[in-house]
C-alpha positions as CSV (number, residue, x, y, z in Angstrom):
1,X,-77.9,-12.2,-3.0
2,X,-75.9,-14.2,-5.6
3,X,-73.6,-13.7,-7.6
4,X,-73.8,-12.3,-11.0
5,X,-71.6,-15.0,-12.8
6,X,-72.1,-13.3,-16.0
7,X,-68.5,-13.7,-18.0
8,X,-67.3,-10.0,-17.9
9,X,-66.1,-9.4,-21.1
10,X,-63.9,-6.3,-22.5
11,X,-66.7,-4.1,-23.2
12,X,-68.5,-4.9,-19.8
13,X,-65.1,-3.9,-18.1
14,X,-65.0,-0.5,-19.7
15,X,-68.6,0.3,-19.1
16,X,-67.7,0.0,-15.3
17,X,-64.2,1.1,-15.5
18,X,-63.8,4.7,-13.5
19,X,-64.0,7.9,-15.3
20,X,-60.6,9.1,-15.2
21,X,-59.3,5.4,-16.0
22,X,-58.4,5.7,-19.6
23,X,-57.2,9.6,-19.1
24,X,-55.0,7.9,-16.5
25,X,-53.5,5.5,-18.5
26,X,-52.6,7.5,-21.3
27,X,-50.8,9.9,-18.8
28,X,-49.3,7.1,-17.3
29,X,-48.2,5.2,-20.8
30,X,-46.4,8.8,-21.9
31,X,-44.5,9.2,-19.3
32,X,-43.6,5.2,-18.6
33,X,-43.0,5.2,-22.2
34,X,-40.5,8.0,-21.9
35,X,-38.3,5.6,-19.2
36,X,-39.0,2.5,-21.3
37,X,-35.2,2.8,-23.1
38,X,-33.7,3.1,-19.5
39,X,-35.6,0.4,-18.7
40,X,-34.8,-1.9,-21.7
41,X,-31.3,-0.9,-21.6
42,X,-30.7,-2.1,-17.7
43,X,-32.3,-5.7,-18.6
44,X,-30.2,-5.8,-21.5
45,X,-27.0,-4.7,-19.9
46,X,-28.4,-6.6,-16.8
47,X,-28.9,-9.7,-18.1
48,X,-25.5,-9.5,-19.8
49,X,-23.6,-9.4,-16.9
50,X,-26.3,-11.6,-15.7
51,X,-27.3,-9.2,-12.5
52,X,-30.7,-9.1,-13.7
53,X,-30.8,-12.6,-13.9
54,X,-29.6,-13.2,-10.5
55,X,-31.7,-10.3,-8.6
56,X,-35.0,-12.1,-10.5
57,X,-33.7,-15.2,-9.2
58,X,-33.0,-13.9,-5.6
59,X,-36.4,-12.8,-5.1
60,X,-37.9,-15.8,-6.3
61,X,-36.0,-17.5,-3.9
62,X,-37.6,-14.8,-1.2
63,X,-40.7,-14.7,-2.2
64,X,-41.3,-18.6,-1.9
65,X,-40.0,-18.4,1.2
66,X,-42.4,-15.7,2.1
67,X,-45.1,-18.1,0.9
68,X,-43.9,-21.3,3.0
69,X,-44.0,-19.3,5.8
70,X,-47.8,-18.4,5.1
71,X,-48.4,-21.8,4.5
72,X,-46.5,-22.8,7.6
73,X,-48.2,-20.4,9.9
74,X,-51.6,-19.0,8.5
75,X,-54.7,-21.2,7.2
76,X,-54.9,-21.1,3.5
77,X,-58.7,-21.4,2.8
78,X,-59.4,-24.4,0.2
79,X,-62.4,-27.0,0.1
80,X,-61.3,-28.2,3.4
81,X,-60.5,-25.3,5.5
82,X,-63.0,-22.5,5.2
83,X,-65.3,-23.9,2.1
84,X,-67.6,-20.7,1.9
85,X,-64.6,-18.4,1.4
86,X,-63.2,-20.7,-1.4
87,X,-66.5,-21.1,-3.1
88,X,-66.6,-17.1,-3.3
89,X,-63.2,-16.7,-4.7
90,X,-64.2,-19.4,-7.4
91,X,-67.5,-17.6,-8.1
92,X,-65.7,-14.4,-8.3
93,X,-62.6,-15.1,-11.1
94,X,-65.9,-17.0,-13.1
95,X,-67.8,-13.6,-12.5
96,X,-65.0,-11.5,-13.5
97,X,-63.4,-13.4,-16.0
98,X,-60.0,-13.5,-14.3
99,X,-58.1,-17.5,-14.4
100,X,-55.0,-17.1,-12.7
101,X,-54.8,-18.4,-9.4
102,X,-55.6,-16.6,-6.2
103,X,-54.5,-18.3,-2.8
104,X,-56.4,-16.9,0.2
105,X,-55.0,-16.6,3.7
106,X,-56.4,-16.4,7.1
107,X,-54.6,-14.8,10.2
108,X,-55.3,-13.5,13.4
109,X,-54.5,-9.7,14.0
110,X,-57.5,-8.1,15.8
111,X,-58.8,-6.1,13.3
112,X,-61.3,-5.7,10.7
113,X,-59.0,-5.9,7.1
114,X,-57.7,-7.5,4.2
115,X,-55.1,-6.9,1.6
116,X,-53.4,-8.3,-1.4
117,X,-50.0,-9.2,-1.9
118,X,-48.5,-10.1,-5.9
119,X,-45.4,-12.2,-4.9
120,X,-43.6,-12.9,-8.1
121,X,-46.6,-13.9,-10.3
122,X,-48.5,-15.6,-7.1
123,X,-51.5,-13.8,-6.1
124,X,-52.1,-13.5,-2.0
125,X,-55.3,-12.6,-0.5
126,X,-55.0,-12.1,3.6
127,X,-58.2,-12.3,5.3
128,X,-57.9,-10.9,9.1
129,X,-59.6,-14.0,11.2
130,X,-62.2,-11.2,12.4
131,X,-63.3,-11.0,9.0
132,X,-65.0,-14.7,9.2
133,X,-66.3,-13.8,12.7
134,X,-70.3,-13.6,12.3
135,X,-72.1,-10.5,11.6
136,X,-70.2,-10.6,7.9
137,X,-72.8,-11.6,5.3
138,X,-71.9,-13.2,2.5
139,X,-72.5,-10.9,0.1
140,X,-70.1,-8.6,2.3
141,X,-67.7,-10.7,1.8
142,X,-67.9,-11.3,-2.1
143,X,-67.5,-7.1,-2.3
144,X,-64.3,-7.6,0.4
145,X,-62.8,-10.2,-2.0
146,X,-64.1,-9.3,-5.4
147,X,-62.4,-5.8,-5.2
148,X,-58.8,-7.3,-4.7
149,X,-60.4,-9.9,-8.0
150,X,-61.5,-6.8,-9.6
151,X,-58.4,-4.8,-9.4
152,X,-56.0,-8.0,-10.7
153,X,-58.6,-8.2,-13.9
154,X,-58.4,-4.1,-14.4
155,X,-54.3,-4.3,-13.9
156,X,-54.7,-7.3,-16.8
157,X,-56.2,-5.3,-18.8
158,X,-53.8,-2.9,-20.0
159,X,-51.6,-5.9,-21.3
160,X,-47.8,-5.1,-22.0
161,X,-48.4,-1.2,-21.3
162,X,-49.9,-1.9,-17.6
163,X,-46.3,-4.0,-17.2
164,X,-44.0,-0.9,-18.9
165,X,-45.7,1.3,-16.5
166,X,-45.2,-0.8,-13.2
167,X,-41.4,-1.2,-14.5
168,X,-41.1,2.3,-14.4
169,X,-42.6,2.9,-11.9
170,X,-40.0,1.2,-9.7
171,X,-37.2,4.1,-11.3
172,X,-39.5,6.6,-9.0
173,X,-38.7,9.6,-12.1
174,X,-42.2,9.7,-12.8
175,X,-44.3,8.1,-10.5
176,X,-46.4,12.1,-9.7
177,X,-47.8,11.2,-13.3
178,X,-47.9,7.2,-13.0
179,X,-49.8,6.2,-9.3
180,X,-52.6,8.5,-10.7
181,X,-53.4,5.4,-13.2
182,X,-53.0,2.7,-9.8
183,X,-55.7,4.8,-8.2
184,X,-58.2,4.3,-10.9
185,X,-57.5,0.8,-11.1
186,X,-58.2,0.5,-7.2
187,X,-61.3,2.4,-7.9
188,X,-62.4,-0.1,-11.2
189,X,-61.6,-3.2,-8.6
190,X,-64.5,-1.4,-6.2
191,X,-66.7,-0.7,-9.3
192,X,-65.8,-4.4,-10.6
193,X,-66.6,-6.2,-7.1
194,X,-70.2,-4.3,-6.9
195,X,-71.0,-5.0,-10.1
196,X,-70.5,-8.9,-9.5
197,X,-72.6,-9.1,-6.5
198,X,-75.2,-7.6,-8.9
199,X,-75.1,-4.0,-7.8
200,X,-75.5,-4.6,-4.0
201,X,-74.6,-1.6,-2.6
202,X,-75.7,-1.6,0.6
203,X,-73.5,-4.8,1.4
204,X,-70.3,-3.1,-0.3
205,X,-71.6,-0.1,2.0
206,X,-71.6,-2.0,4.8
207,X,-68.3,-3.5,4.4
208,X,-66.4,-1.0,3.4
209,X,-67.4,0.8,6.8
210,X,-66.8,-2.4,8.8
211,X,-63.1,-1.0,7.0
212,X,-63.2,2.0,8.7
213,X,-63.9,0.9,12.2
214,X,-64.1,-2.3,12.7
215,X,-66.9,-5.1,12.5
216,X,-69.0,-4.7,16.0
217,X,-68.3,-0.5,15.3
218,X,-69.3,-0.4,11.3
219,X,-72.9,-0.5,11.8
220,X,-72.7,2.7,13.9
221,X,-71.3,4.8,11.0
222,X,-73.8,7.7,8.9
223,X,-72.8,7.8,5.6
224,X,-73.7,11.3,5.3
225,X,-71.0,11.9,7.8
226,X,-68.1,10.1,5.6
227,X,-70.1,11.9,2.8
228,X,-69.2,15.5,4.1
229,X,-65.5,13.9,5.3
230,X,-65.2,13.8,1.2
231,X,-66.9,16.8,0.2
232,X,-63.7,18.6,3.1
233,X,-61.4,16.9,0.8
234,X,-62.4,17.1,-2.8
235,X,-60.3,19.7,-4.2
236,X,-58.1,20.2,-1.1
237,X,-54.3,21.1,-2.1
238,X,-53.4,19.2,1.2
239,X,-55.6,16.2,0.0
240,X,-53.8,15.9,-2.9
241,X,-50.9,16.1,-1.5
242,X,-51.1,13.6,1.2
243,X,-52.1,11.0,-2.0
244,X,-49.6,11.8,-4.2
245,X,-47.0,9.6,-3.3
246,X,-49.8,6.8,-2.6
247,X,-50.7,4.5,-5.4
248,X,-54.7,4.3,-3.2
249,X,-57.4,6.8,-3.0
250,X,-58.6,7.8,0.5
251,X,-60.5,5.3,1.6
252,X,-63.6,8.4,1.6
253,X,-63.4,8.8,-1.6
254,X,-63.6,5.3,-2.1
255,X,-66.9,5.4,-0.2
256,X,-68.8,8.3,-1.9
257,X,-67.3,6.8,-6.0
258,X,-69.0,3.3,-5.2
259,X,-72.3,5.0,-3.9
260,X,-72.5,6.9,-7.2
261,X,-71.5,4.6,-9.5
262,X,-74.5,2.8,-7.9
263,X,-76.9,5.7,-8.5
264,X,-75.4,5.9,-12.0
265,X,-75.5,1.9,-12.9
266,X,-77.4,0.5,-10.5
267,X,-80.5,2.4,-9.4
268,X,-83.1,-0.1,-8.2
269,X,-80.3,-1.1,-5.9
270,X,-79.7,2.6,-5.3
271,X,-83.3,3.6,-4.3
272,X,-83.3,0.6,-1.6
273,X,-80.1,2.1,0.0
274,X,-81.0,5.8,-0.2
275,X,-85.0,4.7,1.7
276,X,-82.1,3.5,4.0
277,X,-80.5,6.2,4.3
278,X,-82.7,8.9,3.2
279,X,-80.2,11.7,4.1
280,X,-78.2,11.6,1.0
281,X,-77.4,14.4,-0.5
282,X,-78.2,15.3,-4.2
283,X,-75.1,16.0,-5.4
284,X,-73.6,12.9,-4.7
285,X,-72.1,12.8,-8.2
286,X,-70.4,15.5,-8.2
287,X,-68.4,14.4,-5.3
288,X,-67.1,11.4,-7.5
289,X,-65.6,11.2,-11.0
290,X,-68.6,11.8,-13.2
291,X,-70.2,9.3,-15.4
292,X,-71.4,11.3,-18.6
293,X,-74.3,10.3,-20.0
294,X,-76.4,7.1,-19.0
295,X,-75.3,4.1,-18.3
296,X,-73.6,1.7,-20.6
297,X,-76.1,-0.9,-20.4
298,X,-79.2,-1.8,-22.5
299,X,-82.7,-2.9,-21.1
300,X,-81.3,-6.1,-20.8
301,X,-78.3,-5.4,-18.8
302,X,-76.1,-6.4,-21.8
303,X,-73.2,-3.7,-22.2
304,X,-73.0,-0.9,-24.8
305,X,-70.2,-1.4,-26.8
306,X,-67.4,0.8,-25.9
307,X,-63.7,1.7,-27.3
308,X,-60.9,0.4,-26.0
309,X,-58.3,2.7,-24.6
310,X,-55.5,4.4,-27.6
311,X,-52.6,3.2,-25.3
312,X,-50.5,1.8,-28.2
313,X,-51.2,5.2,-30.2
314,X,-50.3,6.9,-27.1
315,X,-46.9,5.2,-26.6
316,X,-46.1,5.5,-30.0
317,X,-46.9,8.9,-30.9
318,X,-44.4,9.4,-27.3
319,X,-41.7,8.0,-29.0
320,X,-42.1,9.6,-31.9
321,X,-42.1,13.1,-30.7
322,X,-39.6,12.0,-27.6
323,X,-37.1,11.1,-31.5
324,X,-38.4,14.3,-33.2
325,X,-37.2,16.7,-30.3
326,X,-34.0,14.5,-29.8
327,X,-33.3,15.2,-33.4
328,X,-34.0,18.7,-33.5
329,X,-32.3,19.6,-30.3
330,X,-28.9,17.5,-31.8
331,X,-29.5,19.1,-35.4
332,X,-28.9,22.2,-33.1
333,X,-30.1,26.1,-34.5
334,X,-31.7,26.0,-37.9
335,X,-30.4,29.1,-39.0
336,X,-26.9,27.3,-38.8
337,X,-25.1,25.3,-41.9
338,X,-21.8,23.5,-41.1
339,X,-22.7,23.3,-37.2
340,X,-26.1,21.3,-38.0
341,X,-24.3,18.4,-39.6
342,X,-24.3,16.6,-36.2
343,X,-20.8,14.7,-38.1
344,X,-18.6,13.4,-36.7
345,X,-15.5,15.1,-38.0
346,X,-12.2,15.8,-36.9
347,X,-12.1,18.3,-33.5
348,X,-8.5,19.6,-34.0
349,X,-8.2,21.7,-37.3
350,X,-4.9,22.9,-39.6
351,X,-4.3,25.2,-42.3
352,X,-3.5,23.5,-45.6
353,X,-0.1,23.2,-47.1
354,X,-0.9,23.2,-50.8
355,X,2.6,22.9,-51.6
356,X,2.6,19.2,-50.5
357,X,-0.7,18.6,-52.9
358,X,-0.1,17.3,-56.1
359,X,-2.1,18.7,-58.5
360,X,-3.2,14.6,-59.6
361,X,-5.1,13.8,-56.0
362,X,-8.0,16.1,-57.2
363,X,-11.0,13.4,-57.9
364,X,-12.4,13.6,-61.1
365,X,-16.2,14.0,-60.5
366,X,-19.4,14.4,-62.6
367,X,-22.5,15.0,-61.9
368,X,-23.8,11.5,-62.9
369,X,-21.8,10.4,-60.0
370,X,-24.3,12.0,-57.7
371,X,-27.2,10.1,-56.5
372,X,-30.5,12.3,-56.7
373,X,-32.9,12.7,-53.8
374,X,-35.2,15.9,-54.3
375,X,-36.5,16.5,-50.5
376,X,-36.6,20.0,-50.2
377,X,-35.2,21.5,-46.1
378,X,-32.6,23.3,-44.7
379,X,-32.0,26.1,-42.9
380,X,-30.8,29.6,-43.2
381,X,-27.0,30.0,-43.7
382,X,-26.7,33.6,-44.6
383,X,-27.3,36.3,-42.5
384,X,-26.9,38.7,-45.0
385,X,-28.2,41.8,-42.8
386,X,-25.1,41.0,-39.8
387,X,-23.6,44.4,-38.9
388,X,-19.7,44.0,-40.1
389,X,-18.7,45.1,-36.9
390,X,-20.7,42.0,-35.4
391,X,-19.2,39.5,-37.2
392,X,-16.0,40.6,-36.6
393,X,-16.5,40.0,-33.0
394,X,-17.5,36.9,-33.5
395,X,-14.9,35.9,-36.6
396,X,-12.1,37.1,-33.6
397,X,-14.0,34.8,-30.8
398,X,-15.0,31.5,-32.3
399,X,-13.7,28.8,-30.8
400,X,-14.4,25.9,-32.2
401,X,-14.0,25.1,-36.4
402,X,-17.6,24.2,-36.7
403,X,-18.6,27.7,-35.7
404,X,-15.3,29.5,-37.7
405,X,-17.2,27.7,-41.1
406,X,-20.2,29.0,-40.4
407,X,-19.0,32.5,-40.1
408,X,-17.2,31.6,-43.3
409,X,-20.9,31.2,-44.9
410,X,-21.8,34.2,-43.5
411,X,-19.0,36.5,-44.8
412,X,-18.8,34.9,-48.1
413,X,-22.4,36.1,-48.8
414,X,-21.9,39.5,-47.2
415,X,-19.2,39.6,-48.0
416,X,-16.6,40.7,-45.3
417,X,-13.3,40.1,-46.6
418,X,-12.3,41.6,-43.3
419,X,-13.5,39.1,-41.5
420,X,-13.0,36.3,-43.6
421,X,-9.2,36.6,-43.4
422,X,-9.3,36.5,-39.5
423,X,-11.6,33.5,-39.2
424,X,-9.8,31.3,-41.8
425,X,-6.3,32.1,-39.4
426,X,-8.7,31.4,-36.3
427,X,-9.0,27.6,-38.2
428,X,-5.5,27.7,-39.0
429,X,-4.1,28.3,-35.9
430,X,-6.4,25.4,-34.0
431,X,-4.9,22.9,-36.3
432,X,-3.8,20.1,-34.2
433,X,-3.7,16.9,-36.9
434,X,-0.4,14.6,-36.5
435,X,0.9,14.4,-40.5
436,X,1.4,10.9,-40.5
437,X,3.0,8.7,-43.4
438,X,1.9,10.9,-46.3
439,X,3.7,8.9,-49.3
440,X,1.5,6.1,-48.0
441,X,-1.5,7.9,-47.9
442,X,-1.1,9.6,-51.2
443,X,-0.6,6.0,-52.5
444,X,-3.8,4.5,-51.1
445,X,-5.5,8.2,-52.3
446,X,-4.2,7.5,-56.0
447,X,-5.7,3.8,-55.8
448,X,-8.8,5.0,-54.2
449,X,-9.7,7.7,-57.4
450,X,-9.0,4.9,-59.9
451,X,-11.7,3.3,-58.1
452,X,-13.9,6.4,-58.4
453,X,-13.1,6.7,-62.1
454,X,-14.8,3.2,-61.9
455,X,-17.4,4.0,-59.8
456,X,-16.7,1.6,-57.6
457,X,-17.2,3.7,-54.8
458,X,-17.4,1.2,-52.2
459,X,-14.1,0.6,-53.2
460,X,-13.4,4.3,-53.0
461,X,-14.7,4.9,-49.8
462,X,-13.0,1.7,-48.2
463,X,-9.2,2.9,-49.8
464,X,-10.1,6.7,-48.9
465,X,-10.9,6.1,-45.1
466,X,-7.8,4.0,-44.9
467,X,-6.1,6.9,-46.6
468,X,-6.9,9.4,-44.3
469,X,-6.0,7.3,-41.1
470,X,-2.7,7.3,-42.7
471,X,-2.2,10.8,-42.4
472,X,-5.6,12.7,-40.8
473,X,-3.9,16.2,-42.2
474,X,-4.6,15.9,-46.0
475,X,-7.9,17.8,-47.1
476,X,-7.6,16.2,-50.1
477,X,-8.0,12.7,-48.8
478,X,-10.6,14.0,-47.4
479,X,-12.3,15.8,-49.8
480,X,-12.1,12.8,-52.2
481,X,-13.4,10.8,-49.5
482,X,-15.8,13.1,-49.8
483,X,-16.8,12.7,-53.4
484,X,-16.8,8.8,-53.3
485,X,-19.6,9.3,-50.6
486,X,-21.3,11.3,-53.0
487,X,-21.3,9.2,-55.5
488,X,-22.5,6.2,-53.3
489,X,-25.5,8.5,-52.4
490,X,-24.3,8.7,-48.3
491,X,-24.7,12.3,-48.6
492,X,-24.8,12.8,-44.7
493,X,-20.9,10.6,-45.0
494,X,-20.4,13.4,-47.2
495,X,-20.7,15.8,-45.6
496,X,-18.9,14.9,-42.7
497,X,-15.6,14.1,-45.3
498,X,-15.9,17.6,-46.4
499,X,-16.8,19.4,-43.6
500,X,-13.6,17.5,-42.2
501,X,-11.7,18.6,-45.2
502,X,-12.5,22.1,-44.8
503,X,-11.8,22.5,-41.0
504,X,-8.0,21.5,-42.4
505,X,-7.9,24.2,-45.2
506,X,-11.2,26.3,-45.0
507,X,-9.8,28.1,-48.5
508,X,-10.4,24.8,-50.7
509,X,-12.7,26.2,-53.2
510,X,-13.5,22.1,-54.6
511,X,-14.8,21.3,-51.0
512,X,-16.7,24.1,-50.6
513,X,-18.6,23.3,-54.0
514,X,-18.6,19.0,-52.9
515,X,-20.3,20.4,-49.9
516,X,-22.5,22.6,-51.5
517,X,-23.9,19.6,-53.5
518,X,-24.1,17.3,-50.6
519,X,-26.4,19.2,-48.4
520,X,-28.6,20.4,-51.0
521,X,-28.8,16.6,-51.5
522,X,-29.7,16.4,-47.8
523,X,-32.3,18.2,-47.8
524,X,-30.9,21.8,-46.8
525,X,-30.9,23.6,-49.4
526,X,-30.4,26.6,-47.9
527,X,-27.3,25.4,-46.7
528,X,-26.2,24.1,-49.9
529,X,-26.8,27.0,-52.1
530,X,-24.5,29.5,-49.3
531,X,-22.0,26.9,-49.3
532,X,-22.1,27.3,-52.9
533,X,-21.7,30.9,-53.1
534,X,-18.5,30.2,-50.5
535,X,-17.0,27.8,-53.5
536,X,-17.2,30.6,-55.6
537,X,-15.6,33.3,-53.5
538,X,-12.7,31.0,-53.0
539,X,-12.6,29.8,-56.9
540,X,-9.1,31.5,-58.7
541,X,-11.3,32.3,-61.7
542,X,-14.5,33.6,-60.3
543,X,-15.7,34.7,-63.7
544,X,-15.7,30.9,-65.1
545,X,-17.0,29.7,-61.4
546,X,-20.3,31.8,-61.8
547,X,-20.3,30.3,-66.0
548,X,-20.1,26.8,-64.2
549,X,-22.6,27.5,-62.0
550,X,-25.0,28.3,-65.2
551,X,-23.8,25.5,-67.3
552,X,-24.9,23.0,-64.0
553,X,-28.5,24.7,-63.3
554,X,-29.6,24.5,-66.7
555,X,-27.9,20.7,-67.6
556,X,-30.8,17.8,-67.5
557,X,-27.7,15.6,-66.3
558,X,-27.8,17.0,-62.8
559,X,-30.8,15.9,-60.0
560,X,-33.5,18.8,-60.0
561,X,-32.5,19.7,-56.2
562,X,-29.0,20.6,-57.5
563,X,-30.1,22.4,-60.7
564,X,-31.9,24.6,-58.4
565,X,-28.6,25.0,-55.5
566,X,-26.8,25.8,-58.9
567,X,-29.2,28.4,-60.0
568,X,-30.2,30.0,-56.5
569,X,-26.5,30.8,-56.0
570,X,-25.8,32.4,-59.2
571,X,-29.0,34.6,-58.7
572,X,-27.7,35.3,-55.6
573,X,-24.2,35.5,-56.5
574,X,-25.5,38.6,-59.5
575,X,-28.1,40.4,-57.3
576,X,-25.1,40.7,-54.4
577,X,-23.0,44.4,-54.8
């Protein structure tokens, strides 16, 4: 029988493709895609220090050693040294539209086999001599080749993805979920190499149990005695695991898929093996990965057109959720305010000193300074309903600043004045900030606010930052480093200025109301409106706070998300006892 040199295009490949194929893929593409950073990031480190380019190098070096020494002591087939096999290997890469190069060796090692070796973008074929002995038709030997063909154009297929997931494979993290997809593929290359030698399944029968015992043995087999080997295995927990950490199927199973993919595809070709063989059983389909629904071909034997796999989609709806989760896990609990800011503030805390403040270092701010964005989030920052007795436990036990400012939030809108007075001395007493050169700082602070009454605040922020390296201990460097943030519309800078601000004097009424603004401006409102009510409690003149508060949710100068922080805290504020 010849072979059918029809170009296999795309949509002919997924017609044949096996069943669990694409299913494969995408398991395989979510979970490679998941180690693709680790990957990226050791080439990128690796080629840096130029280990990556040195390993690449070292095992080109090995494997064309490996190949001079095949060339040295095998017989590479070519138009002089075994013609028919050459012929076959050229009929085949026509037949299934695969152009790379393939070089074919013969060896002598008493058996019936072949395998394929991929040595550093060169493609090896070994042919066992016994495989050129007669009693090996041709067409036997177009199914013993074309599969190896078959499985290079499936592995092709999948473009960069089918690289990504053979680069992670080689991490071994999550090769359970990857060698599932290298089983299908070895599967396709079967389905591929039948389907070039125009659905002859009897002669990829026939080979493939010359496989199993030898050539002079393989004409002895029954099928329907590897057929019942499979139907012992399907489903076995034992089966599965001996496979799992193999990237082939048993060679059974490989038997029984090709024989229905023949009923399935190929039934003319079927019927002739089955009056062969007429002790098939009926539910040979069911032993294999169903095809559902006919066969992908017309009346002409043209295929049906058929999708190509969603492995991009895939990948990138991984990393999208892989980000998501990352972001949500860092943003840490919802129902928290200060501790979500994921900033990067100062860890060691101290109380504030106001006699060292002059009264001049307060910026001058407005709300046109404030750059609107109207994203409406956040999360929960008063947990109004606390037992007092709770959160004075917790006032007496938390040991960090971030989590003292959240109980802050909390008492404020209880309130718990109690409890309030032992977590602001909890921050007090974890103040370890150095006071550095504070004349110098004070002078860079004074430049930096005539830079915010200019709303320059690049300026602002540039004089502020170097203000506060000058002497870290100074909320109000901080908080005004704060404001210039603001008014340059970084709002997530701003609130790690204030934050910082507050973890130094957690009584500073101004940073509690900066802060208020920024995070309603960063989408948490929530957040925004408690910190609010905080500003409040700490204000000397709580009467004109709350008028304030008023005044700002009803002025049309203000962005609409801080109209309404403005006038959900002064409900609150009245409503509470």
């Amino acid at each position: 029988m010849s072979v059918n040199t029809r170009n296999f295009r795309d949509e002919t490949f997924h017609a044949v493709a096996h069943p669990k194929q694409n299913s494969r893929f995408y398991l395989a593409v979510v979970f490679s895609t998941l180690l693709f950073p680790l990957v990226a990031i050791g080439l990128l480190l690796g080629s840096i220090t130029l280990i990556v380019p040195l390993f690449a190098f070292l095992i080109w070096m090995s494997t064309r050693t490996f190949f001079a020494v095949l060339i040295g002591n095998t017989i590479r087939v070519s138009e002089i040294n075994y013609p028919r096999i050459q012929k076959i290997v050229d009929e085949l890469k026509v037949a299934l539209d695969f152009e790379k190069p393939i070089h074919v060796f013969v060896f002598e090692n008493s058996s019936f086999n072949a395998g394929l070796n991929i040595l550093f973008f060169r493609r090896a074929i070994f042919l066992n001599s016994e495989l050129l002995e007669s009693g090996v038709s041709d067409s036997e030997m177009r199914w013993i080749i074309g599969r190896f063909v078959g499985f290079l154009r499936a592995r092709r297929q999948a473009g960069f993805l089918g690289w990504v997931i053979r680069a992670a494979q080689h991490l071994l993290v999550f090769n359970l979920f990857l060698l599932p997809y290298d089983r299908a593929l070895v599967h396709t290359g079967d389905r591929m190499a039948i389907a070039a030698i125009g659905g002859d399944i009897t002669s990829a029968i026939s080979a493939t149990q010359k496989l199993f015992v030898g050539r002079q043995l393989g004409y002895s087999i029954n099928p329907e005695g590897i057929i019942e080997q499979q139907r012992d295995i399907k489903g076995s927990v034992f089966a599965f695991l001996a496979r799992l950490a193999s990237g082939y199927p048993h060679l059974v199973s490989r038997y029984v898929d090709m024989i229905a993919f023949a009923k399935v595809f190929y039934p003319a070709q079927y019927a002739a093996f089955q009056s062969a063989n007429p002790g098939l059983p009926d539910d040979i389909e069911d032993l294999a990965a169903r095809h559902h629904g006919a066969p992908q071909f017309d009346s002409n034997g043209r295929p049906y057109t058929t999708a190509r796999p969603a492995g991009w989609a895939f990948a990138v709806g991984t990393l999208v959720i892989t980000v998501g989760l990352g972001f949500l896990l860092s943003a840490g609990p919802v129902n928290s305010t200060v501790a979500a800011f994921g900033n990067k503030a100062v860890a060691e805390h101290g109380a504030d000193d106001e006699s060292q403040v002059p009264a001049q270092a307060d910026a001058v701010r407005s709300s046109s300074d404030l750059a609107p964005t109207a994203t409406k989030s956040g999360a929960n920052a008063a947990t109004a309903g606390q037992a007092g007795d709770e959160l004075m436990n917790r006032a007496s036990n938390c040991t960090n600043a971030l989590d003292c400012l959240n109980i802050i939030l909390e008492a404020t809108s209880a309130p718990n004045e109690a409890a309030l007075s032992v977590v602001e001395n909890r921050i007090v007493q974890m103040n370890r900030l150095r006071t550095g050169d504070a004349e110098a700082a004070r002078t860079l602070n004074d430049s930096g606010l005539e830079k915010l009454r200019g709303q320059d605040y690049a300026g602002a922020i540039d004089l502020l930052i170097r203000a506060s390296e000058q002497n870290p201990n100074d909320a109000v460097i901080r908080s005004n480093l704060g404001v210039a943030y603001l008014g340059a519309g970084n709002f997530k800078e701003a609130q790690d200025a204030l934050v910082a601000s507050l973890q130094i004097n957690p009584r500073r009424a101004s940073a509690w109301q900066l802060l208020g603004e920024a995070l309603a401006q960063n989408r948490q409102l929530d957040a925004g409106v408690s910190a609010l009510i905080a500003a409040r409690h700490y204000a000397d003149d709580k009467a004109a706070s709350l008028r304030d508060y008023d005044q700002r949710a009803t002025t049309d100068d203000l962005p609409e998300i801080l109209r309404e922080a403005y006038q959900r805290a002064a409900r609150s504020l009245r409503d509470s006892p």
